[in-house]
MDAnalysis code that builds the backbone (N, CA, C; Angstrom):
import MDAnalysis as mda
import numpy as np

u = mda.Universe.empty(351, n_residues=117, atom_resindex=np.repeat(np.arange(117), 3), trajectory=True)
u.add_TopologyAttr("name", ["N", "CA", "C"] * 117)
u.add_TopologyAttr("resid", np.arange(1, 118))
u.add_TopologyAttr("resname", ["UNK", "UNK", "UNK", "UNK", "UNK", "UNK", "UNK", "UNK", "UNK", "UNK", "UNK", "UNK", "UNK", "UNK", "UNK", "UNK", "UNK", "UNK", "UNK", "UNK", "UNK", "UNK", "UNK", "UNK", "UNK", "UNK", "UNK", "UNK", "UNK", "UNK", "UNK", "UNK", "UNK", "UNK", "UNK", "UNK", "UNK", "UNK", "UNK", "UNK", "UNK", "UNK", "UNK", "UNK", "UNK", "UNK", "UNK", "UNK", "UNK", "UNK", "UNK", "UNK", "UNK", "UNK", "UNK", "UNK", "UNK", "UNK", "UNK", "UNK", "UNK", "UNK", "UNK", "UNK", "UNK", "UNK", "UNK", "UNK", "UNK", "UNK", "UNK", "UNK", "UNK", "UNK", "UNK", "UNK", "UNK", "UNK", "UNK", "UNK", "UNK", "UNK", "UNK", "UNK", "UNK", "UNK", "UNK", "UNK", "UNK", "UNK", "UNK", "UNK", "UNK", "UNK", "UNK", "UNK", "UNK", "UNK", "UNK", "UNK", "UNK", "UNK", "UNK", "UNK", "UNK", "UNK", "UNK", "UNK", "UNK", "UNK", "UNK", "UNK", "UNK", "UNK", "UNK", "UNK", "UNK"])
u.atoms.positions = np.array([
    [-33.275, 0.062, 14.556],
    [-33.328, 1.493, 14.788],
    [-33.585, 2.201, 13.459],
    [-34.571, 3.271, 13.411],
    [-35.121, 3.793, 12.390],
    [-34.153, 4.910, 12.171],
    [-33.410, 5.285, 10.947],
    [-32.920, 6.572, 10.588],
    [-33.987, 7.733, 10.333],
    [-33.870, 8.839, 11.144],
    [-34.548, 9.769, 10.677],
    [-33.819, 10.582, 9.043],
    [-34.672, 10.524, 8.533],
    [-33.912, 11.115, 6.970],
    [-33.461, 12.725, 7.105],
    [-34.457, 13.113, 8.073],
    [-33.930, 14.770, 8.212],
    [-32.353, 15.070, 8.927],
    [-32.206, 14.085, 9.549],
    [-30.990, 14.114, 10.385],
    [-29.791, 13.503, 9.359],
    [-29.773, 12.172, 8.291],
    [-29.458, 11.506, 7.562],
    [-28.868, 13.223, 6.837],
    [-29.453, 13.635, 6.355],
    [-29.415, 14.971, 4.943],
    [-28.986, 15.732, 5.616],
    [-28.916, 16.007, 6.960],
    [-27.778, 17.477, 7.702],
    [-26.478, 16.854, 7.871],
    [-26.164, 15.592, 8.099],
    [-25.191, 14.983, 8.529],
    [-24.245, 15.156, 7.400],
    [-25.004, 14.745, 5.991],
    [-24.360, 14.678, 4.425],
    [-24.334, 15.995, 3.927],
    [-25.020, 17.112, 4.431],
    [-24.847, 18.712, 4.103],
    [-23.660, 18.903, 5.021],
    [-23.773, 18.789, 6.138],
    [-22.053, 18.749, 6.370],
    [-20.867, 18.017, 5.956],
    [-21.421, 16.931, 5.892],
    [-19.659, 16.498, 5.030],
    [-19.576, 16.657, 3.607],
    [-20.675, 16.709, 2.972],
    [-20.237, 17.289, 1.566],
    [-20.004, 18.850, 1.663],
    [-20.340, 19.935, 2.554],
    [-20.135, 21.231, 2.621],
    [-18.853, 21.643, 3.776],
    [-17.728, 21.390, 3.978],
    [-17.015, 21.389, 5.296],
    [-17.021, 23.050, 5.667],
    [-17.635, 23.854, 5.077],
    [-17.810, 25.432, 5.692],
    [-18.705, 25.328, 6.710],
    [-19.853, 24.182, 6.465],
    [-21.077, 24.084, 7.610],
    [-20.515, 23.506, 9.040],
    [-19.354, 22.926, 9.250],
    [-18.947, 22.120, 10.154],
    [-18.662, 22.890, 11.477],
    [-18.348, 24.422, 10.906],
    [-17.898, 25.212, 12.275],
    [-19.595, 25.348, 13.158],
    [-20.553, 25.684, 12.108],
    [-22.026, 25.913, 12.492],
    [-22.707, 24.526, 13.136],
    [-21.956, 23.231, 12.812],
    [-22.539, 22.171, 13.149],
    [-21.923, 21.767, 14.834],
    [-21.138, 22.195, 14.503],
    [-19.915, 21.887, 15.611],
    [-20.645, 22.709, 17.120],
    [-20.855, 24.175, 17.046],
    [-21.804, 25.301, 17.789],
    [-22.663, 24.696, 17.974],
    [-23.490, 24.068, 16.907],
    [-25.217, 23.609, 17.157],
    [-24.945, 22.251, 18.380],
    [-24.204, 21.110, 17.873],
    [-23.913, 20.236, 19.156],
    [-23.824, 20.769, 20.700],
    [-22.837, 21.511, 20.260],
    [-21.886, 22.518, 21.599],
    [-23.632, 23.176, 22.171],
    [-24.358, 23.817, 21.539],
    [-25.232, 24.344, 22.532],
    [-26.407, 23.463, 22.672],
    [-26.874, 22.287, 21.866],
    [-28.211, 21.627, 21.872],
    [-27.578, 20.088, 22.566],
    [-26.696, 19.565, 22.363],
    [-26.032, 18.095, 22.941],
    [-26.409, 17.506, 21.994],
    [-27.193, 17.580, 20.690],
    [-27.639, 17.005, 20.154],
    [-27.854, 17.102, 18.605],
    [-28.495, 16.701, 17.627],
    [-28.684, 17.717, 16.291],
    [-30.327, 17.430, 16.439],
    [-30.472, 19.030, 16.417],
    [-31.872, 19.193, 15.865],
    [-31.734, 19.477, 14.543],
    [-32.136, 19.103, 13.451],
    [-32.532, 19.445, 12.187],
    [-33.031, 20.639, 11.723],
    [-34.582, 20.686, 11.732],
    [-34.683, 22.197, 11.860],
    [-34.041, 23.364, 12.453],
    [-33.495, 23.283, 13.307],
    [-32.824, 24.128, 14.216],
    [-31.502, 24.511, 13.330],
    [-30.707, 23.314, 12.973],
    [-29.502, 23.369, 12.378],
    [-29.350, 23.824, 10.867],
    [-31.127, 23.419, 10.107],
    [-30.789, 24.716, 8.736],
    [-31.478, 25.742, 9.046],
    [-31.425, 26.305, 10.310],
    [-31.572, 27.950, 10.457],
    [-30.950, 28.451, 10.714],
    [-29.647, 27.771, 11.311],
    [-27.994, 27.560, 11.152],
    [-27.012, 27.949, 9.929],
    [-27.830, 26.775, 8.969],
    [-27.469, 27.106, 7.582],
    [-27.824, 28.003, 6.861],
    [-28.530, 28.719, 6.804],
    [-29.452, 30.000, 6.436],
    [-28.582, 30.941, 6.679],
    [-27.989, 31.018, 7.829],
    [-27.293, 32.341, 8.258],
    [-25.793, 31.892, 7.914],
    [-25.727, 30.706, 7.852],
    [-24.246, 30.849, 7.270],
    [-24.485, 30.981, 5.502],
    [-25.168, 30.565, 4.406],
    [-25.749, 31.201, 3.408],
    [-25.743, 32.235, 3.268],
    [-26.269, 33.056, 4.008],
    [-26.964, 34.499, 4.246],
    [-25.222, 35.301, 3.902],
    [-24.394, 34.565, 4.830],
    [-23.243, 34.969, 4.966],
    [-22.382, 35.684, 3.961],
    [-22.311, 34.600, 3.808],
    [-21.444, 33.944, 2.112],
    [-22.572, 34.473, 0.932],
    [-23.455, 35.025, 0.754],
    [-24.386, 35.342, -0.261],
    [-23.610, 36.747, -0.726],
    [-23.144, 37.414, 0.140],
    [-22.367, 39.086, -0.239],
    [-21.068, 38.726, -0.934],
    [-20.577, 37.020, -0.393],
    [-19.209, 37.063, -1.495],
    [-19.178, 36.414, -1.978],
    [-20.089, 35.716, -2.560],
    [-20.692, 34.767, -4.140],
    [-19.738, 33.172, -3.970],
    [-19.363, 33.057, -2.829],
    [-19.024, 31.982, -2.458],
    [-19.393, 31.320, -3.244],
    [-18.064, 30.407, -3.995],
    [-18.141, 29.186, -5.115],
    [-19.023, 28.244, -4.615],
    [-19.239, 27.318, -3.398],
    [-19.884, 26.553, -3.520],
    [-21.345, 26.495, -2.883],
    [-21.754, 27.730, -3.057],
    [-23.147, 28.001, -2.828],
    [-23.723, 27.380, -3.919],
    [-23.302, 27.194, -5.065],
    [-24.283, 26.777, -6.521],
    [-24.444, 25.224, -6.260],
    [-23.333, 24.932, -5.547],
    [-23.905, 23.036, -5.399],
    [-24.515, 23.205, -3.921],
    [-24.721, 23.425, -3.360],
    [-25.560, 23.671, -2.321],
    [-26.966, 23.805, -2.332],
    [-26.989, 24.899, -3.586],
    [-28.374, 25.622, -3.882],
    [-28.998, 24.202, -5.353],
    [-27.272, 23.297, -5.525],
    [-27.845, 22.275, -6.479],
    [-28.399, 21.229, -5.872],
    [-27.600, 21.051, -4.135],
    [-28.539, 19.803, -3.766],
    [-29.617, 19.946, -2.973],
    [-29.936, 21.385, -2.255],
    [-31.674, 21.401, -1.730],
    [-32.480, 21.553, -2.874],
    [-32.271, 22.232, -4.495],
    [-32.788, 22.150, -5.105],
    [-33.492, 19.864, -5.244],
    [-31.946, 19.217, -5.787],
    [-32.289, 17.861, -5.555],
    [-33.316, 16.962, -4.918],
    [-32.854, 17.654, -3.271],
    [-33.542, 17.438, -2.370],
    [-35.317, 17.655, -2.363],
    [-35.561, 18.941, -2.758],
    [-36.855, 19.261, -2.902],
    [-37.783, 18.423, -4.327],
    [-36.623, 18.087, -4.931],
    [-37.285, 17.306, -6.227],
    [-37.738, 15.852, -5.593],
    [-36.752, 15.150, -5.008],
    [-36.854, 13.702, -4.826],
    [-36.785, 13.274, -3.513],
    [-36.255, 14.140, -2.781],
    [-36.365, 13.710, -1.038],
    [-37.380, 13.006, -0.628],
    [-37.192, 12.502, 0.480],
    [-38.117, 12.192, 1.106],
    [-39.159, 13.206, 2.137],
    [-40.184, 13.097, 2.399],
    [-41.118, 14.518, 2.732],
    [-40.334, 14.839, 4.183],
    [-39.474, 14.498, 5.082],
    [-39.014, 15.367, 6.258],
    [-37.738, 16.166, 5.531],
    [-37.281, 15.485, 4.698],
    [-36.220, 16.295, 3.977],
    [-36.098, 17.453, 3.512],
    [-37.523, 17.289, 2.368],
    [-38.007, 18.533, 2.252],
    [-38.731, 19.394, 2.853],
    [-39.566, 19.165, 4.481],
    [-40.010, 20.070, 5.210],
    [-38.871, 20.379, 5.814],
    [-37.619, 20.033, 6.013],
    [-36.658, 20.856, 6.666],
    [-35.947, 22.107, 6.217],
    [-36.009, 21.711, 4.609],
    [-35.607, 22.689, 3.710],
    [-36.385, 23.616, 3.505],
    [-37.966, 23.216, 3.487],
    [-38.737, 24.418, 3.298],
    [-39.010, 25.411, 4.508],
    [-39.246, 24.679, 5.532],
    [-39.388, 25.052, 6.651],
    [-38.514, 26.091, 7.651],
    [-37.420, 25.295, 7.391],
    [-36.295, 25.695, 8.145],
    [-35.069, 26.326, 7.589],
    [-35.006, 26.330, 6.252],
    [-34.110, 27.304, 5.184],
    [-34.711, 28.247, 4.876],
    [-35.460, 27.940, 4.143],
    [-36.413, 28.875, 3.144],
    [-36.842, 29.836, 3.746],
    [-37.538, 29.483, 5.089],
    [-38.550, 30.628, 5.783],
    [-37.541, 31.331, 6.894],
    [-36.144, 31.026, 6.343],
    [-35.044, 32.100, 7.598],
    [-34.549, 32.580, 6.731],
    [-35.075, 32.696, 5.674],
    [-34.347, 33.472, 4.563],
    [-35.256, 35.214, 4.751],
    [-36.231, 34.870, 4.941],
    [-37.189, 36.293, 5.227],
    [-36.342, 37.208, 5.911],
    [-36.607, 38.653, 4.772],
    [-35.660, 39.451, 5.277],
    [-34.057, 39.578, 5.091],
    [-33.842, 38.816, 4.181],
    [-32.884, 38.825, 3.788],
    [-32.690, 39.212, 1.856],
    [-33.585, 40.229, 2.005],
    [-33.402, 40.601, -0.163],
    [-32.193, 40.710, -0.381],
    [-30.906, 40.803, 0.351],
    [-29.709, 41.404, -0.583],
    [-29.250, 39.848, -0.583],
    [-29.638, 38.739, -0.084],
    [-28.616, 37.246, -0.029],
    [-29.971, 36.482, -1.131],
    [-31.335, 37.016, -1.247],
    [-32.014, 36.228, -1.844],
    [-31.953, 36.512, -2.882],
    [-31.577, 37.815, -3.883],
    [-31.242, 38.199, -4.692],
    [-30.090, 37.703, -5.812],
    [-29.067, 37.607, -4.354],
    [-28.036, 36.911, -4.892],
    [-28.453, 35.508, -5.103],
    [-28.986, 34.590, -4.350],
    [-29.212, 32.990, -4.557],
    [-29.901, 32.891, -5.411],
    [-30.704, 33.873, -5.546],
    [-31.900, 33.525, -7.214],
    [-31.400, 33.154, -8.345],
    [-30.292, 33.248, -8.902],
    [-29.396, 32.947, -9.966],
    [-29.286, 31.451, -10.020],
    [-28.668, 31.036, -8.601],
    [-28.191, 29.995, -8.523],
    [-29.693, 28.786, -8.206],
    [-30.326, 29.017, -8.111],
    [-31.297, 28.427, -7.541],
    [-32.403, 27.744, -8.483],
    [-33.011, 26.156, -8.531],
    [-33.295, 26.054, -9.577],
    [-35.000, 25.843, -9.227],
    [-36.199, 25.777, -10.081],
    [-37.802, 25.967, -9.791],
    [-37.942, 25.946, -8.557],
    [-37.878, 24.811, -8.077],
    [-38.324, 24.290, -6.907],
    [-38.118, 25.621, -5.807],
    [-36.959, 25.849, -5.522],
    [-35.981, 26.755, -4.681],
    [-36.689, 27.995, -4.589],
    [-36.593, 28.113, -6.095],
    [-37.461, 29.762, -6.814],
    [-38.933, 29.805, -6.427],
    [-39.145, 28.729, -6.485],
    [-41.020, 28.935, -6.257],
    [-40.714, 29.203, -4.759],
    [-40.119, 28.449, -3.924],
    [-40.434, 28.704, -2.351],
    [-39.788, 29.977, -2.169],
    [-38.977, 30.454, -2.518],
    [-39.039, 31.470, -2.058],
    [-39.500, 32.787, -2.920],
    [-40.337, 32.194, -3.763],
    [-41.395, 33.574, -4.397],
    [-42.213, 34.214, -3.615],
    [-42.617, 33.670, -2.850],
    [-43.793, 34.378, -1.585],
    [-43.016, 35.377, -1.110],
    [-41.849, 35.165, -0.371],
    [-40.762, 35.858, 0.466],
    [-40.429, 37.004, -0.040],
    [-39.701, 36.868, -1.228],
    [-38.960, 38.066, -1.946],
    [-40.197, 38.572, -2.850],
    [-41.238, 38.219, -3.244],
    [-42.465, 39.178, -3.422],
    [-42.838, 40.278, -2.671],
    [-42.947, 39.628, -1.114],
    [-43.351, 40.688, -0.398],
    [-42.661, 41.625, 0.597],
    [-41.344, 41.414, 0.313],
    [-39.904, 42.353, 0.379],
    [-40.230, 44.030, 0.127],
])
């Protein structure tokens, strides 16, 4: 049986993040299942959340999709780009805040976004 890696990297964003678990927990509860994409648009809004109260562990968060986008494997990083990044639109007061924390990789994807804010 083949591991999908996108599913592999939400599984480990939840147990290394246990704030995501209430959002992971919902996503089961309404899909029976984990969709990936689905579940970091999940994460986005719980981000989004926590972006107004500088939540401590947004910086290792924003340290391992940064990671991720460096060395992942390519579904890893289309989940992140895809499915984080582009639910971030519309959100200048949480992208503002993550820009700090956020390292090239992160920053370039979401330069398009908060450009045209």
């Amino acid at each position: 049986m083949t591991v999908d890696p996108a599913r592999q990297f939400v599984e480990t964003l939840v147990y290394r993040f246990p704030m995501l678990q209430e959002a992971y927990a919902e996503h089961l509860k309404d899909y029976d299942e984990l969709l990936p994409h689905v579940f970091m648009g999940d994460v986005t809004r719980v981000v989004v959340s926590a972006a107004s109260d500088n939540s401590v562990w947004l910086a290792p968060l924003m340290e391992t999709l940064e990671h991720e986008l460096e060395s992942g494997p390519e579904p890893v990083r289309n989940v992140i780009l895809a499915s984080f990044i582009e639910n971030l639109t519309g959100s200048v007061p949480a992208i503002k805040a993550l820009l700090p924390l956020m390292g090239p990789r992160l920053t370039d994807a979401v330069g398009d976004i908060y450009r045209t804010e």
